[in-house]
N, C-alpha and C positions, 0 to 999 in steps of 0.2 A: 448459583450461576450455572453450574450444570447439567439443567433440564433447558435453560435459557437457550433458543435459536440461534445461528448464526446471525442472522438481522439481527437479531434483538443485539447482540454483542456490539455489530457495528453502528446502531442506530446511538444506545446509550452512550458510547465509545465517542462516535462526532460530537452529542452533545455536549459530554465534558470537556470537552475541547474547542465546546464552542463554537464549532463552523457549518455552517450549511451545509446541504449535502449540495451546492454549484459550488461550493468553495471545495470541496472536498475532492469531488470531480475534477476540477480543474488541477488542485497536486495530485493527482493519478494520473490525468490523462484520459480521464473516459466521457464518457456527458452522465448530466445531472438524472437522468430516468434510468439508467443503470445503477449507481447510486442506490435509489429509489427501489428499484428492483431486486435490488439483495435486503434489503430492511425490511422490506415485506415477505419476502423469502420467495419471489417469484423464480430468481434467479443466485445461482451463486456467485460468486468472483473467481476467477483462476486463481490459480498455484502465485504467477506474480503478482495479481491483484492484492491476494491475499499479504503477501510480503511487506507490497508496499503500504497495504492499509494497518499493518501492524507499528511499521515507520511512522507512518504522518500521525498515526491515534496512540501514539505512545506505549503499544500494550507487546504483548509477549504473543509471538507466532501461533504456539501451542496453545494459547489462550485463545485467540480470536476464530480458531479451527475449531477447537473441542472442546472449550471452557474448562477444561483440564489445567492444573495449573496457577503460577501466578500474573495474576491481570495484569498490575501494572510495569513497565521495563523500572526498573532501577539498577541504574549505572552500576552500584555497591557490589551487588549482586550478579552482576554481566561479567565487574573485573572481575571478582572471586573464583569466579566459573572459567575464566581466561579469555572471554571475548570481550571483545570490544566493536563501538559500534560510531563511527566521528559526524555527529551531528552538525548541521551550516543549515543555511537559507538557502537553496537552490534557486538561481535566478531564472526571469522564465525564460530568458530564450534557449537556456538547457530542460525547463521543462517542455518546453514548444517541442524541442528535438526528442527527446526522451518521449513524449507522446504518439510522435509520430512514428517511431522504432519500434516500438510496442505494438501499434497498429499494423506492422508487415508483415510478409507471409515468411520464413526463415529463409529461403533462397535471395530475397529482396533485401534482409536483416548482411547477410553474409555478403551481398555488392555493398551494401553501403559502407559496411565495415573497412571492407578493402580501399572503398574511394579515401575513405579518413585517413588510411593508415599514409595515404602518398602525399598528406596534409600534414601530418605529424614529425 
């Protein structure tokens, strides 16, 4: 695994999991030719991209960066270490929002923030 590309990590990574790269796309928040673009190594994913394709592909951060490491998360091993990590279904209309947050410039991230908080 660690001569293995980053694509290559995330391409194998979707398929054990069985999902398209529009399915895949769709829990990130990005379109499907991005996706597509880091599998082929045209392009890479960000720092959060990465985060979250570690989340949705069940694998280990360190793993999907540098093949360094152990591939897959196991719980056993997270508690041991002291972290934890609370797994659920995110509904879409928090992935909808969560999409669209990701997509902003930080000054736009930081109004929006403020409008929630007079919500909450």
């Amino acid at each position: 695994f660690r001569s293995m590309k980053i694509g290559t990590r995330i391409r194998e990574s979707r398929e054990r999991k069985t999902l398209s790269q529009s399915e895949l796309a769709r829990r990130l928040g990005v379109s499907q030719p991005a996706v597509s673009d880091w599998e082929n190594g045209k392009t890479e994913p960000s720092v959060d991209n990465l985060r979250a394709l570690a989340v949705e592909l069940d694998v280990w951060f360190e793993w999907i960066v540098t093949g360094r490491g152990q591939r897959d998360f196991a719980p056993e091993v997270q508690e041991a270490r002291g972290e934890y990590r609370v797994e659920r279904e995110i509904p879409d209309d928090e992935r909808y929002l969560q999409a669209v947050y990701r997509r902003l410039p930080p000054a736009r991230r930081e109004a929006l923030l403020e409008f929630l908080k007079q919500w909450s």
